[in-house]
N, C-alpha and C positions, 0 to 999 in steps of 0.2 A: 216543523216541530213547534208546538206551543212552548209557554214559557217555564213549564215543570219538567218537560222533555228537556229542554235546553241546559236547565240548571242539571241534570241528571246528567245528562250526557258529560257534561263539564267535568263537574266532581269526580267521572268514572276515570274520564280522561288524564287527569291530574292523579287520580289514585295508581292507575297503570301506571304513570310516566314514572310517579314516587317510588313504586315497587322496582320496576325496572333498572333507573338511579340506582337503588339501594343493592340488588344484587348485585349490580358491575362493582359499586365499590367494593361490597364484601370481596368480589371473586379478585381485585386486582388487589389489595392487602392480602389474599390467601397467595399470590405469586406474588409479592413484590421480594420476598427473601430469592428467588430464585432466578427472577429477573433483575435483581440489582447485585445478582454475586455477592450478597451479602457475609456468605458462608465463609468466603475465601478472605474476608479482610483479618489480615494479619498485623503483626506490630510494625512490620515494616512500610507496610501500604498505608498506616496510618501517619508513621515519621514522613515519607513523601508527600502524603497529602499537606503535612503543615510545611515540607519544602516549597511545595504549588503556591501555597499563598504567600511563603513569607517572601519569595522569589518574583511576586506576581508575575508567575508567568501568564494569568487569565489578560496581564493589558495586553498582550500580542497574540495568543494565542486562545485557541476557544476548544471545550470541551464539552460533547453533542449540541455543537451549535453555538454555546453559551461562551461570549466573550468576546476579547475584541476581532476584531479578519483580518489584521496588517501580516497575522503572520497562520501559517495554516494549521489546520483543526488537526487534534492530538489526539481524539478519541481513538482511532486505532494505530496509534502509532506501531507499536510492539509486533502488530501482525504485520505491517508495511515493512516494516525497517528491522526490527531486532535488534536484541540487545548489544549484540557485538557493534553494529555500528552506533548504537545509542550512546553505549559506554563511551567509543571513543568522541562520539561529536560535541559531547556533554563535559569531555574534558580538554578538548580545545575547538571550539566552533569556528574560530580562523582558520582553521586548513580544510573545511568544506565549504566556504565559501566567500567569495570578492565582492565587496564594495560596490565597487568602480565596476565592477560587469552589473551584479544582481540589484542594488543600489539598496540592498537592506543585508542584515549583518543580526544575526546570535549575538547577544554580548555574551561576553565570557561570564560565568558564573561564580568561579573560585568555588568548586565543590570540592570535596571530600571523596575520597573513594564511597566509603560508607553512607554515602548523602546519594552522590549517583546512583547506586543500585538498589536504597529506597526508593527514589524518585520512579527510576524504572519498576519497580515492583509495583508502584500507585499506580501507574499509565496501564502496566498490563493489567493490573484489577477493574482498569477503566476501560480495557479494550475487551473484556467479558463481558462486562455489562450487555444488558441485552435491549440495544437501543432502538428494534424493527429499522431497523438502514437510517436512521437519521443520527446528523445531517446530510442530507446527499448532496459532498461538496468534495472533489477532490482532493488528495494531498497536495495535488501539484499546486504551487501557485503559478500560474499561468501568463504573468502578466509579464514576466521581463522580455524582455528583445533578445535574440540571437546575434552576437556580435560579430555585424559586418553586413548586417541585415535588416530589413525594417518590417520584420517578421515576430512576432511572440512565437513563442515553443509553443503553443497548442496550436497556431497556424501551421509551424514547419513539422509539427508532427500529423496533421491533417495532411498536411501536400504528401507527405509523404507517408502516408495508411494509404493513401487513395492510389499511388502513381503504385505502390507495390502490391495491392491489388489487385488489379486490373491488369498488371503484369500475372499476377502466380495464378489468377483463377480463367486465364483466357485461355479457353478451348476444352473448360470444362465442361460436364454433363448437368453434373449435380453434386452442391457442395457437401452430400450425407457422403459420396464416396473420392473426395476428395481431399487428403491428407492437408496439403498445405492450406486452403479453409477451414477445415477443423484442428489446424493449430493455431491458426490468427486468432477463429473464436477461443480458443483455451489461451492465449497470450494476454487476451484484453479480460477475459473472465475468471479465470484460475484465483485462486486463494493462497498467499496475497495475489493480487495480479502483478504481471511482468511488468506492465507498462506504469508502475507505480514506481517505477525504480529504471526502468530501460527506455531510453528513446530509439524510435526506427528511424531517424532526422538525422542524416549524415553533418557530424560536429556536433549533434546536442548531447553532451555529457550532463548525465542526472546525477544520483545515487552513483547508479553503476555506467560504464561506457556503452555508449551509443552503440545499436544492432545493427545499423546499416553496416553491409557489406563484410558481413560476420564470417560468412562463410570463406573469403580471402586472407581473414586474417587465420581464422583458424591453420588453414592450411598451412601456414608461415609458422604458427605455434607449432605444431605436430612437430616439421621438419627441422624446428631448432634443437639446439643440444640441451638448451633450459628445460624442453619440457620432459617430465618426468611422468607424465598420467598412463593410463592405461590403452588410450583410442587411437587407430590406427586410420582412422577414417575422418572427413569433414563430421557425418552424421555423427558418430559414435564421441567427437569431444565436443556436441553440441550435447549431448545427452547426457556426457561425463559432468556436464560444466552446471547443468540441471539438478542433478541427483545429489553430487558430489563436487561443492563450489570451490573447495581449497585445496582440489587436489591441484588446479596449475592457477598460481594467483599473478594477474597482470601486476607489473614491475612499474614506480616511478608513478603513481598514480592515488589517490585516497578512497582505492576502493577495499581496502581490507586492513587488518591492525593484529601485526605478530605473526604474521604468516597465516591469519585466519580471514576468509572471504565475508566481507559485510552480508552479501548472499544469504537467503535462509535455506539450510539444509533439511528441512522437510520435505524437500518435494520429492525426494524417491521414495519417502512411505506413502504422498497423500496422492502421488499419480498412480494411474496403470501403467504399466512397459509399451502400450499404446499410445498412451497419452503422451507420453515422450517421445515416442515416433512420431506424431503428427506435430508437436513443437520442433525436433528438428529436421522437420520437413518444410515447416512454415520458418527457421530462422535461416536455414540453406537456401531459403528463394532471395534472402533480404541482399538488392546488390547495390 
């Protein structure tokens, strides 16, 4: 190209690039009301949001990303965890978690009723947001040690995804017709997912108590006098325990508050009656 070519070419180039520019911005202000859940901010998501700051919870915590990592990201808490267990961890964070085991610690806040369930009204407003999956970072923090072990929980939950595995899918054909592989993929993938809350790591107590060997204890639940549910089977109070988390709540432990399971109870709307067959076909393998 000579040098009138050149300058043409230039200036066309630059005229696209500026055109192009300018429609995405328009197009992303014509959706930011609906990608920032704007719609849904209320008075209450507003009083939480000044508890966020006045609280700084951003030094430990980060929201899509933003903030510090000592303690883990809060963007979708409310889908993870729920309010039942929110409320209660927010009104004393000592009895979810040691010290001397985890070597980091909630400080207590000294909330309010009415501050708590702002706060949580903020997080949920923040867990609409539509943030295309970022940050892709776990809830888990991953880093503590299994005590008595020189293991992290994401090691002894890898030993143990893999060693149970290879147990439940050996001498299969094909995992499109094999129940206990398409409930592992629905365990690690389902909304929230199980494994956000569940360890398959015999002794790793998260959220909720550890799945290894679920199906032993079940059996022990059925046959006591405590339990009160409807399942007469292993499968059937794996599915009970799915659908319907507080119909038998384990005893002596911090996994539920007032006889109501930390558990979120949507899963018998958002599964199929399949879906829950292939979860308790894949939590009856875990031994």
């Amino acid at each position: 190209m000579n040098k009138r070519q050149t300058r043409l070419f230039a200036g066309a180039a630059t005229a696209v690039s500026a055109l192009v520019f300018l429609v995405l911005t328009i197009d992303s202000h014509r959706q930011f009301g609906k990608l920032t859940n704007a719609d849904n901010i209320t008075p209450a998501v507003s009083r939480g949001k000044d508890i966020w700051h006045a609280k700084n919870c951003i030094n430990c915590h980060t929201l899509f990303g933003e903030g510090a990592y000592y303690a883990p990201d809060l963007t979708k808490i409310t889908q993870l965890r729920g309010n039942t267990y929110l409320e209660a961890f927010l009104r004393d964070p000592s009895k979810f978690y040691d010290e001397a085991k985890y070597r980091r610690v909630m400080p207590a806040q000294n909330l309010s009723d009415t501050e708590i369930l702002d706060l949580i009204a903020f997080l949920d407003w923040v867990s609409k947001v539509d943030n295309q999956g970022w940050p892709p970072r776990p809830i888990l923090v991953a880093g503590a040690t299994i005590p008595g072990t020189d293991r992290t929980v994401a090691q002894q939950q890898s030993v143990a995804a893999t060693s149970n595995t290879q147990a439940a899918t050996a001498g299969s054909v094909s995992t499109a017709d094999d129940p206990v592989a398409l409930g592992q993929a629905l365990f690690n993938s389902v909304s929230p997912s199980c494994n956000a809350c569940h360890s398959i790591a015999p002794g790793v107590n998260m959220v909720g108590p550890s799945l290894a060997g679920v199906s032993a204890r079940a059996q022990q639940i059925i046959s006591s006098h405590a339990y009160k549910g409807q399942a007469k089977d292993v499968a059937g109070y794996i599915r009970e325990s799915i659908h319907d988390p507080s119909a038998y709540v384990v005893t002596g432990a911090s996994y539920s508050a007032n006889g109501i399971s930390f558990m979120p109870n949507t899963y018998g709307q958002s599964l199929k009656p399949e879906q829950l067959d292939y979860l308790a076909a894949y939590l009856g393998s875990l031994k």
